[in-house]
C-alpha positions in Angstrom: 0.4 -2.2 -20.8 2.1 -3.6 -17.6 0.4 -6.2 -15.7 0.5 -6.3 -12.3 -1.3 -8.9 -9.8 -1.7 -7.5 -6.1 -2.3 -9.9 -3.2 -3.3 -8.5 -0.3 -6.0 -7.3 2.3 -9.3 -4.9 1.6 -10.7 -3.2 4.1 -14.2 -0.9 5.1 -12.2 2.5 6.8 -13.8 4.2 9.3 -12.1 7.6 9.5 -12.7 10.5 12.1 -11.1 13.4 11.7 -10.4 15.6 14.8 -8.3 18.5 15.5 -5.6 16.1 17.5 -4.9 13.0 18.3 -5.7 11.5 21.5 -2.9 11.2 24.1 -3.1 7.7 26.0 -6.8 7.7 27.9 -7.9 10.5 26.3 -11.3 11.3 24.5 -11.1 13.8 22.0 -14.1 15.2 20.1 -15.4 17.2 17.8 -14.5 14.7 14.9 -16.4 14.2 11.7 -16.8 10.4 10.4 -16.5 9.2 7.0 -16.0 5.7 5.4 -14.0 4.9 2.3 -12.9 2.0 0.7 -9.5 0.8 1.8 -6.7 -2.0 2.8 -3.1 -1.8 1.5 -3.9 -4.6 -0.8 -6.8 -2.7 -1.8 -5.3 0.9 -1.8 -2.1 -0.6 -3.6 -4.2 -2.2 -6.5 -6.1 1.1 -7.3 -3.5 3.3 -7.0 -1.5 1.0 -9.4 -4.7 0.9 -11.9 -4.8 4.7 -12.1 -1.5 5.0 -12.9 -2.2 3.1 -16.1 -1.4 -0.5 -14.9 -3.5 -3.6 -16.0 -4.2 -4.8 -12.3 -5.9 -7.5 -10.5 -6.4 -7.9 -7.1 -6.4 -11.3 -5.0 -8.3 -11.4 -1.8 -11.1 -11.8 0.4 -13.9 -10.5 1.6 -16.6 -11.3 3.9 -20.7 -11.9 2.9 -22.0 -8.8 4.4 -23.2 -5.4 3.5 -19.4 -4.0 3.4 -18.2 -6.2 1.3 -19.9 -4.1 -1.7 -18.9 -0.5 -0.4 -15.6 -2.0 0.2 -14.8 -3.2 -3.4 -16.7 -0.6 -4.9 -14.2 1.9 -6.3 -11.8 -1.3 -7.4 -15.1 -2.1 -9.3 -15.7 1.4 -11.1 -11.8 1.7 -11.8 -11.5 -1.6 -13.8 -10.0 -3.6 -11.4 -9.8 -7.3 -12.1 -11.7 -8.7 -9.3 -12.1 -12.3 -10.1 -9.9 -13.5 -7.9 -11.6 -11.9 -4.4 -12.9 -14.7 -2.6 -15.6 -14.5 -0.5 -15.8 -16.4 3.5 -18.9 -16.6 4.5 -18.4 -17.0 8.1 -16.0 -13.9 9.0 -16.8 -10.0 8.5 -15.1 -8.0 5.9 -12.3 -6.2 7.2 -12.4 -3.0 8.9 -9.7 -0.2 9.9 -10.7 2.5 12.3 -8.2 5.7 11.2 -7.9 8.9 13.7 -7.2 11.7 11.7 -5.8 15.2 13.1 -5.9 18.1 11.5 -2.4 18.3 9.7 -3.1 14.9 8.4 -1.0 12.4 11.1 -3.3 9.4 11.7 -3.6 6.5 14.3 -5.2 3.2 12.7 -6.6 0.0 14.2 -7.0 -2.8 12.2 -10.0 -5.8 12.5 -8.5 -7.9 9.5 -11.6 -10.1 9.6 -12.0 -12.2 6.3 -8.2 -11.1 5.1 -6.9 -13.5 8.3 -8.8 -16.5 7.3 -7.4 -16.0 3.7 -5.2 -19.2 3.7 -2.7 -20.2 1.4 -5.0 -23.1 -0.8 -7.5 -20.3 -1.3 -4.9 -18.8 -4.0 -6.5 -19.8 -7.3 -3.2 -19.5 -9.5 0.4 -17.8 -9.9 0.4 -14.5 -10.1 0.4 -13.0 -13.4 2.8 -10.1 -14.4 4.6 -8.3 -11.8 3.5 -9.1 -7.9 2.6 -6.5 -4.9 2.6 -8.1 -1.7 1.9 -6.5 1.9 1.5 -8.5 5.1 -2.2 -7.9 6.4 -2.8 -10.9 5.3 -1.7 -15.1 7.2 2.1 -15.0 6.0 2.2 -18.4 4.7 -0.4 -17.4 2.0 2.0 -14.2 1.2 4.9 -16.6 1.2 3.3 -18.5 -1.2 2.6 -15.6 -3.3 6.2 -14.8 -3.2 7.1 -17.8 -4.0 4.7 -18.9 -7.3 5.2 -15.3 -8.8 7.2 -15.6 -12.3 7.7 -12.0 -12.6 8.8 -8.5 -10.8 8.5 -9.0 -6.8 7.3 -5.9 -4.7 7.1 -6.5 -1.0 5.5 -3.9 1.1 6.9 -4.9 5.2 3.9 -3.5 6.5 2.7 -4.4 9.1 6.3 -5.5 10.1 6.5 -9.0 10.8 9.1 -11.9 10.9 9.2 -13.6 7.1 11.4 -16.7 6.2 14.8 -15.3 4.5 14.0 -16.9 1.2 10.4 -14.9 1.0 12.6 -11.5 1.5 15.7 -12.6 -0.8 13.0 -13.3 -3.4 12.0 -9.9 -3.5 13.1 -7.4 -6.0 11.9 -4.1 -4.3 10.9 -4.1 -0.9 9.8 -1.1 0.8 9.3 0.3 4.5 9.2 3.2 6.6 11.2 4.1 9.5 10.0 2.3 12.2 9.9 -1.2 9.5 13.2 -0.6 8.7 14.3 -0.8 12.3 12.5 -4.1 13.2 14.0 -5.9 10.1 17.6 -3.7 10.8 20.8 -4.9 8.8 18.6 -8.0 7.2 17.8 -5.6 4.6 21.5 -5.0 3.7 21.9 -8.5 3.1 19.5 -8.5 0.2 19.8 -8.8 -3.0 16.7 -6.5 -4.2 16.1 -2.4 -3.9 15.4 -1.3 -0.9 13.2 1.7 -0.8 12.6 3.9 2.8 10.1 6.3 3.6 10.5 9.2 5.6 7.0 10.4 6.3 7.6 14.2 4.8 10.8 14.1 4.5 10.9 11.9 1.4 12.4 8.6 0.9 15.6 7.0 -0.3 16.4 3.5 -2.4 19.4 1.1 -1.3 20.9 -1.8 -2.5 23.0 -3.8 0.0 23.0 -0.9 2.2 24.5 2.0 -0.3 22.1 4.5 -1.2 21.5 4.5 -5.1 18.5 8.1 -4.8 16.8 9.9 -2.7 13.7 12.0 -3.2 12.0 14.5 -1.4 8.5 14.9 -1.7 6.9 18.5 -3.9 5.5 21.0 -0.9 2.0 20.2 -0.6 -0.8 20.8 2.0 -1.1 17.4 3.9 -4.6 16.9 5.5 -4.7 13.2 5.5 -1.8 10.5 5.0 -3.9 7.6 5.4 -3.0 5.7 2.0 0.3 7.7 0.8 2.4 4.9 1.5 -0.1 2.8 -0.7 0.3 5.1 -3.7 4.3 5.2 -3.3 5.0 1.4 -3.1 2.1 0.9 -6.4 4.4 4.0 -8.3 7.6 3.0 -7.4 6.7 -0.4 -8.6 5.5 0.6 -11.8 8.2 3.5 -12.5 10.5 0.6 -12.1 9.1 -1.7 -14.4 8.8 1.4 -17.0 12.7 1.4 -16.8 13.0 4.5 -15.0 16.2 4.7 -13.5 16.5 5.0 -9.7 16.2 8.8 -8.7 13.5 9.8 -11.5 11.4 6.7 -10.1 11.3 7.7 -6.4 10.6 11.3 -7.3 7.6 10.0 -9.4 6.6 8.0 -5.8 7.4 10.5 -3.6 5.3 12.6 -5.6 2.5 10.0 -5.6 2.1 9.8 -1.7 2.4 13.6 -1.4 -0.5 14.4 -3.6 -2.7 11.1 -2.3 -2.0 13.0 1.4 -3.5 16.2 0.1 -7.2 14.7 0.2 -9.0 12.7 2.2 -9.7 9.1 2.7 -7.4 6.1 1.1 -8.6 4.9 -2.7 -10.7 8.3 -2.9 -7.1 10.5 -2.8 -5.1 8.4 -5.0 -3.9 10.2 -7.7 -3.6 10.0 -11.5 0.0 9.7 -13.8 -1.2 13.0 -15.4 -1.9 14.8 -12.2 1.8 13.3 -10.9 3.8 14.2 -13.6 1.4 17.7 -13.3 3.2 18.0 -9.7 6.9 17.2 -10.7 6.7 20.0 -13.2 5.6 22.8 -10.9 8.2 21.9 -8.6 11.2 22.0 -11.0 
């Protein structure tokens, strides 16, 4: 079974769901609230477990009544948890996710006790293959980066500048649009795959700038995308450490965020390999 260790944030979401979006200034309601378990690190570490991964998940909570609800679908699918720390003096993180009614979202983030996870508050390397984001300090995913043995993911998100050596390290780092712009031709000078999401339009994998696949994603019926880009990055990863070659592995994760975008919430939409490989057939 691959092994995969994910460092990275866990968050409480809040999500309302409305018909549209608020403009600037604007008050829209009519919503519906619901909370679900989330964070990229989080979302990343599930979605990599159900697709048959052995995963543990590095991070920190705070000590309040969130923490719980928070890591409570990690807990029920068999994620490693031991090495979730617990800071007693900041909240558990918290996203607060607008959702309109063909599933675009608007999400504000209060990282809480993922920004106060510092760098000596990593227990030990990484064990397998590493998935890092960056909602949580840099210098503790630097670190990361930078003890890990194994396969390096790096999901750019939120973007943010990183030492050379932290990005040069990586094997497979993925963004969307707007991430690819703010790190621009850096991520030609790379030696890893770099994989780019397109929202709905799919995605494509480079390597020093030359396009090696691109994907688009099976037609679905999107009504939330909050977490689709978590279940890409964890199947991408792990279709690449399978030894699938390029353009069969970003249809599998292109195939991943599609279905995770047909249900609602983060962890609660993030599909199975059966129901995946389920999608790719109907659409051939």
């Amino acid at each position: 079974m691959t092994r995969i260790t994910v460092v990275g944030s866990i968050n409480l979401d809040f999500v309302a769901s409305a018909p549209t979006l608020p403009a600037p200034g604007e008050t829209v309601t009519g919503a519906t609230l619901a909370r679900h378990p989330g964070g990229k690190g989080a979302n990343q570490a599930l979605a990599a477990r159900r697709l048959g991964a052995e995963v543990a998940l590095v991070g920190q909570v705070g000590a309040d009544s969130l923490a719980d609800e928070a890591l409570a679908l990690l807990r029920a699918g068999a994620v490693d948890l031991a090495g979730c720390a617990v800071d007693p003096a900041a909240p558990t993180g918290v996203a607060l996710i607008a959702v309109a009614a063909g599933g675009e979202n608007q999400i504000v983030v209060a990282p809480g006790a993922n920004a106060s996870f510092t760098p000596d508050r990593l227990a030990c390397a990484p064990q397998g293959a590493l998935i890092c984001q960056l909602e949580l300090p840099l210098e503790t995913v630097a670190k990361a980066v930078g003890d890990a043995e194994g396969f390096v993911c790096l999901n750019l998100a939120p973007a943010a500048p990183l030492p050379a050596e932290v990005l040069a390290r990586a094997d497979l780092i993925v963004v969307n649009e707007t991430e690819a712009a703010f790190y621009d031709e850096a991520l030609n000078a790379l030696p890893g795959l770099v994989a780019v999401t397109w929202g709905a339009r799919g995605a494509g994998l480079f390597r020093h700038g030359r396009q090696l696949a691109i994907a688009a994603p099976p037609p679905v019926q999107a009504i939330d995308t909050t977490g689709a880009g978590d279940a890409f990055v964890a199947a991408l990863t792990l279709a690449l450490l399978e030894g699938r070659e390029p353009g069969p592995a970003l249809a599998f994760a292109c195939a991943a965020g599609a279905l995770s975008a047909t249900r609602p919430g983060a962890q609660s939409s993030l599909p199975t390999r059966a129901e995946i490989e389920a999608l790719l057939e109907t659409a051939l």
